[in-house]
C-alpha positions in Angstrom: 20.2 -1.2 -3.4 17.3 -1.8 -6.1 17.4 1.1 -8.9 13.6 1.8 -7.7 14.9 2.8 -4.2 18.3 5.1 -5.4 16.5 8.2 -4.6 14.8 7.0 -1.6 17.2 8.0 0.9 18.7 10.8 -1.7 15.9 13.8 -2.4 15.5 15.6 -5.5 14.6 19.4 -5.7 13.5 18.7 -1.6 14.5 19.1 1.6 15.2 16.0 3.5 12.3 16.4 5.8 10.1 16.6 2.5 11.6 13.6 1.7 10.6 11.8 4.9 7.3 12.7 4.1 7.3 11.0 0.7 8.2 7.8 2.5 5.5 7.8 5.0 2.7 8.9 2.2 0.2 6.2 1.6 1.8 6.4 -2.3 5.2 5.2 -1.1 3.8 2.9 1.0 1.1 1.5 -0.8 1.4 2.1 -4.6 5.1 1.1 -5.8 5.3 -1.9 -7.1 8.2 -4.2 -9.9 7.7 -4.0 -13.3 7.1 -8.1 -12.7 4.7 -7.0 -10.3 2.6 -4.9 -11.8 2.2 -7.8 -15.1 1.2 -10.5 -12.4 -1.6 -8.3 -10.6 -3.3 -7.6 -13.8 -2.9 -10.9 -15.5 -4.3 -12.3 -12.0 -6.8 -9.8 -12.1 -8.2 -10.3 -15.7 -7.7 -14.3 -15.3 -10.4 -13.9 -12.0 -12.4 -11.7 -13.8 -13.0 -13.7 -17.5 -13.6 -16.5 -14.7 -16.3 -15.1 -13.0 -17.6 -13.2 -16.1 -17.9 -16.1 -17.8 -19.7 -18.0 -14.6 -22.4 -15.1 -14.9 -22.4 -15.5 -18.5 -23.4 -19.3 -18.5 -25.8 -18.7 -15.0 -27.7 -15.9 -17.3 -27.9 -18.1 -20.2 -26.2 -21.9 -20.3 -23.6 -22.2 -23.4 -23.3 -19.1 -24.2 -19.9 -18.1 -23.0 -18.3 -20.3 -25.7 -19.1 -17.4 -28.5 -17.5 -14.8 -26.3 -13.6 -13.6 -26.6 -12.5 -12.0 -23.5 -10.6 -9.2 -23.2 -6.0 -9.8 -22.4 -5.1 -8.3 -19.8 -2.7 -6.3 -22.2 -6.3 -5.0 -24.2 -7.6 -3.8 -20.4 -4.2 -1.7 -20.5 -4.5 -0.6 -23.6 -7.9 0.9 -22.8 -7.3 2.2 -19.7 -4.3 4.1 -21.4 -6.3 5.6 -24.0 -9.1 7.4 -21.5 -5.6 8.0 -19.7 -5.2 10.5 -22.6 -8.6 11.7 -23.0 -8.1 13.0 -19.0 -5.8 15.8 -20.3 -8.7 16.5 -23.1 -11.3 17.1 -20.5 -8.8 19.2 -18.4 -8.4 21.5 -21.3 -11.8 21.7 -22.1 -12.6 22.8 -18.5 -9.4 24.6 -18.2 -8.5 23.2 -14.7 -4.8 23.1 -13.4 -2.1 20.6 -14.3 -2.2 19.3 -10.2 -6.1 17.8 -11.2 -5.3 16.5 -14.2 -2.2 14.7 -13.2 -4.3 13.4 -9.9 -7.3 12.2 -12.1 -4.7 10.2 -14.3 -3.6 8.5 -10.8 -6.8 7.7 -9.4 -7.9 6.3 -13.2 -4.5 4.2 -13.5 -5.1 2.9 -9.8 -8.7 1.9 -9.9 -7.7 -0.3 -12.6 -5.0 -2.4 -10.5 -7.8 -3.5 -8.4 -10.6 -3.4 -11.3 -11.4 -4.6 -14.4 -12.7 -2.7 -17.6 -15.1 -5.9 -17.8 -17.1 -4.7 -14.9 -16.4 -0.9 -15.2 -16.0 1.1 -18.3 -12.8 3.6 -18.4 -15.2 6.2 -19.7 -17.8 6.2 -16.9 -14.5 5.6 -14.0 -12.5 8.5 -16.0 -15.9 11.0 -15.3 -15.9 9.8 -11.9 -11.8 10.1 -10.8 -11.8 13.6 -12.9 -14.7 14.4 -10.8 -13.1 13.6 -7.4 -9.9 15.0 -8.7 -11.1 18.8 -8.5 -12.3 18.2 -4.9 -9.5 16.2 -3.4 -7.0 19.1 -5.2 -9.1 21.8 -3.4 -10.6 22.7 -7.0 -14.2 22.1 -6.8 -17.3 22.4 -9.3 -20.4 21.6 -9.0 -21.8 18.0 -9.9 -24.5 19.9 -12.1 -22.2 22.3 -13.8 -19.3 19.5 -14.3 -22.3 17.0 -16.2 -23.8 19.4 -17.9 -20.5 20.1 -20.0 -20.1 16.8 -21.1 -22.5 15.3 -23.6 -24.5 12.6 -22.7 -23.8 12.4 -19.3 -26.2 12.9 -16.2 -24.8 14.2 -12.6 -25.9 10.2 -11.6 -23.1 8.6 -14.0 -20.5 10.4 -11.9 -21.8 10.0 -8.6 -23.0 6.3 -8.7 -19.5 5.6 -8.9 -17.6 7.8 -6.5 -17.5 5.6 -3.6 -16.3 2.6 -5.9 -13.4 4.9 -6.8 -12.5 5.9 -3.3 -13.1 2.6 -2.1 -10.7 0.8 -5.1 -7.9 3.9 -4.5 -8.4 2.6 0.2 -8.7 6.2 0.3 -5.7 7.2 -0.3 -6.5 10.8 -2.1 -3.5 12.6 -1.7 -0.8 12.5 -5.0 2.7 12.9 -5.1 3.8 14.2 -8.9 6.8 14.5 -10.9 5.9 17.7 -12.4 5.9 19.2 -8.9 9.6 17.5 -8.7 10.2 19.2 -12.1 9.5 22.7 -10.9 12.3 21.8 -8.2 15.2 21.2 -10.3 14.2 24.0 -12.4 14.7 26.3 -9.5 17.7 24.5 -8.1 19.3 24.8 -11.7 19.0 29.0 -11.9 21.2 29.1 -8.9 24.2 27.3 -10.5 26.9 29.2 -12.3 27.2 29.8 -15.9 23.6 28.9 -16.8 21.9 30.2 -19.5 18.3 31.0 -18.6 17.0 30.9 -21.9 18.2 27.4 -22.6 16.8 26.4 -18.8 13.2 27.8 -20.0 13.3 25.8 -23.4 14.7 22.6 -21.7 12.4 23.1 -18.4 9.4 23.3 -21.4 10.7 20.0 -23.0 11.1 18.6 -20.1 6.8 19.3 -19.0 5.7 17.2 -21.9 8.1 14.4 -21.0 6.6 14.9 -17.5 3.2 14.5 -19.3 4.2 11.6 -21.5 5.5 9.4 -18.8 1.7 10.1 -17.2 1.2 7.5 -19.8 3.2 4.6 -19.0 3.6 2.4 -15.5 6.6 5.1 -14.2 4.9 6.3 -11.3 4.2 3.0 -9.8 7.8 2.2 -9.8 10.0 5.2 -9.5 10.1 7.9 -7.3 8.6 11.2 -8.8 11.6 13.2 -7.9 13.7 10.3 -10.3 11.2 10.5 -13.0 11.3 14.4 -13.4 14.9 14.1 -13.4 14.9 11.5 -15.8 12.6 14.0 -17.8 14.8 16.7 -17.6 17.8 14.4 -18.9 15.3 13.9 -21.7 15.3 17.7 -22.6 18.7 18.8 -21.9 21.4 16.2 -20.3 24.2 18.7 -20.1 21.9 20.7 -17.4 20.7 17.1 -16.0 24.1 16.3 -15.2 25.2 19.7 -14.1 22.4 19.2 -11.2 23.5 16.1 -10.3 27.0 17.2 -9.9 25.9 19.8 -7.9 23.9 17.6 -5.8 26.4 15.5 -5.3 29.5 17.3 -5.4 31.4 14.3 -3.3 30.4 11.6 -5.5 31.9 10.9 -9.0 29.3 8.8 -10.2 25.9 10.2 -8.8 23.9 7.4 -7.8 20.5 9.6 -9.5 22.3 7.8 -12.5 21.7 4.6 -12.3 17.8 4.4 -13.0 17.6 7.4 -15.1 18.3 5.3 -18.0 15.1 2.8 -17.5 13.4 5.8 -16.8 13.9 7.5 -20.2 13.4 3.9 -22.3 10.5 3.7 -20.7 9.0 7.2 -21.7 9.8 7.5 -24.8 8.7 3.5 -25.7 5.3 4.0 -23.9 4.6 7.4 -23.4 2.5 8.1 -26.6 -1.4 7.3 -27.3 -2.5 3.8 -27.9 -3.5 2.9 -31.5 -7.0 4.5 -32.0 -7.9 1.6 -34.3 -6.6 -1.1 -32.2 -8.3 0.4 -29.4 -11.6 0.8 -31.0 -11.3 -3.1 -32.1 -10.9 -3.7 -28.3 -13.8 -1.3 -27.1 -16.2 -3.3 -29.7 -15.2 -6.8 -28.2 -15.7 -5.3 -24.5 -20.3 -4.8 -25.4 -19.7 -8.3 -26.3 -17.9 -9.4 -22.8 -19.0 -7.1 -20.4 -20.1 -8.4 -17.1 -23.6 -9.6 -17.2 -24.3 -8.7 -14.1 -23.6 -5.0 -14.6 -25.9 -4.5 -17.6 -29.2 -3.1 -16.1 -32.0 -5.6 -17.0 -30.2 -8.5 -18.2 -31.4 -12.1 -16.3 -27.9 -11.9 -14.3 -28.6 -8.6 -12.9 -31.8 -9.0 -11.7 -30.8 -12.0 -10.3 -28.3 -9.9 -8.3 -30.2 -7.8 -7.4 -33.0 -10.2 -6.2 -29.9 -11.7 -3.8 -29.1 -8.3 -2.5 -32.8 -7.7 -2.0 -33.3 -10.8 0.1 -29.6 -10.5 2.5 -30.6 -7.0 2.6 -34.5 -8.3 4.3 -32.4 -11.0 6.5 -30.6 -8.8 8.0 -32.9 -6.7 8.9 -34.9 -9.9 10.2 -31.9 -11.1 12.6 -31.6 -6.6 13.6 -35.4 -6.9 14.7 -34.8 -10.2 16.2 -32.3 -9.8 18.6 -33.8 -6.5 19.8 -36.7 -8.5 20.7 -34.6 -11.2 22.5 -33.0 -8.2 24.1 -36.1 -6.8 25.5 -37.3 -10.3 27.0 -34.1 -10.8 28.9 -34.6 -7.1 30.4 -31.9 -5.0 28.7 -34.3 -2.4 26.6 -31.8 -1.3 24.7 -30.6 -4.2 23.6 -26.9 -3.2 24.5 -24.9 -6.2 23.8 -26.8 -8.0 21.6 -27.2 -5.1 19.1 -23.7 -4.6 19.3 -23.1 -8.2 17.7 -26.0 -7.7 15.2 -23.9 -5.0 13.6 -21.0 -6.7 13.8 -22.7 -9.2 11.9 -24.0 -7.0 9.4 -20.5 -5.5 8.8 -19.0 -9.0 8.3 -21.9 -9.2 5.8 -21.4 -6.1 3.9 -17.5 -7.3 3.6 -18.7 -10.5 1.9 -20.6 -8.2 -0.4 
């Protein structure tokens, strides 16, 4: 058994038929990845993307990609990980609950596994995710109200991106977190003997802003949340971590929970603080200078684009207007079955898009 899959036939702070439900969510099935994993999709990623970036480049001006130094895919992390932290900023500001913030910092961390900050900003995708967040978390505001708060920003620089979000997360909105886990074992915990409640409290408290830290690093693409709030909690207090576990697993002398909660610590405390503000800046300053051409309003590229959108866009509804007419000449007014394979066309075309 992998140390990623320990808990996945053991629950934490859950019954076993809340467990089963954690295996068949779209975030078990579709977002755990290896460590070696997650390093080879966004070195692939950034390698396709300086590729194409630099195509656009030389299509919108020959030579000039030669001047420009692309983003690592380590500086895209780093980036993405400090509007990671500026998520929990924007919560406080508007004073929503911990269950938005934590799903905002999801959706932002997974759009960039299938994006890159060369096409997308983390500023303008953070607005957006934060933004979806409060609705898919049964939360809402208003689009005007949630714009009007933050400076500089117009309800149209949240909402030209939603369905890119959506799209990039397959639509998979729904979020299982570790501080929910957390709150688990801190009930569990009050019912075993001899525990003092005032140590639980200050350990339980502790053991929240490890829960918040580890929002920061790659943990919840790799462990289970129900490991990495126990791994917090070990974090704050491992004489009440291992009484749990005991209790857990009464019949068991080494509890199998143990085996990852070591990683699982290293990894929070090595990566769960804020980038370097000045490194970052230095990265954010190179990113005007390598940003995709063909997502800068006005520039030669995007025009160009948008010319080629323009045109499928009329030739499609050329071949629509087309086989309608074939339709009507071979006596079927409505054009049944050959309208049916003009959409299907159109679809395949939209894919390509």
């Amino acid at each position: 058994m992998t140390a990623t899959s320990t808990l996945e036939s053991q629950p934490v702070a859950s019954t076993s038929s809340q467990q089963s439900l954690y295996e068949a969510s779209t975030q078990y099935r579709h977002w755990r990845f290896s460590p070696k994993q997650l390093v080879d999709m966004r070195y692939a990623l950034n390698s396709d993307a300086v590729s194409a970036i630099r195509n656009a480049f030389e299509n919108d001006s020959p030579g000039s990609s030669a001047s420009v130094a692309f983003l690592s895919a380590q500086e895209e992390y780093l980036l993405v990980k400090l509007y990671v932290g500026k998520v929990s900023q924007l919560c406080a500001h508007f004073r929503f609950p911990e269950e938005v913030e934590a799903t905002a910092v999801t959706y932002l961390k997974r759009f960039y596994l299938k994006n890159t900050v060369m096409d997308w900003h983390p500023k303008n995708v953070m607005l957006t995710a934060l933004f979806l967040a409060t609705k898919t978390t049964n939360h809402p505001i208003s689009l005007e109200s949630y714009a009007s708060h933050i400076p500089k920003t117009a309800p149209s620089d949240v909402l030209d991106l939603e369905f890119l979000v959506a799209q990039s997360l397959g639509f998979d909105f729904a979020v299982w977190h570790p501080h929910r886990s957390l709150w688990g074992i801190w009930l569990d915990i009050q019912t075993l003997p001899d525990v003092s409640l005032g140590d639980l409290q200050t350990a339980y408290e502790a053991a929240t802003k490890h829960v918040r830290a580890a929002r920061l690093t790659d943990a919840e693409f790799i462990y289970t949340p129900s490991q990495i709030a126990l791994a917090c909690f070990s974090l704050a207090s491992p004489t009440l971590a291992s009484a749990w576990a005991r209790a857990k697993f009464p019949s068991l002398p080494h509890p199998p929970v143990a085996d990852v909660l070591g990683s699982i610590e290293a990894m929070i405390l090595r990566e769960g603080s804020p980038p370097d503000v000045e490194a970052v800046r230095e990265v954010d300053r190179r990113l005007r200078l390598c940003k995709n051409p063909e997502k800068i309003v006005g520039s030669n590229a995007y025009n160009k684009k948008l010319q080629e959108k323009e045109k499928k866009a009329e030739e499609k509804r050329i071949r629509k207007a087309e086989a309608a007419r074939i339709a009507m000449e071979e006596g079927d007014p409505f054009g049944n079955e050959l309208a049916k394979k003009a959409v299907e066309e159109l679809d395949d075309d939209d894919d390509d898009d």
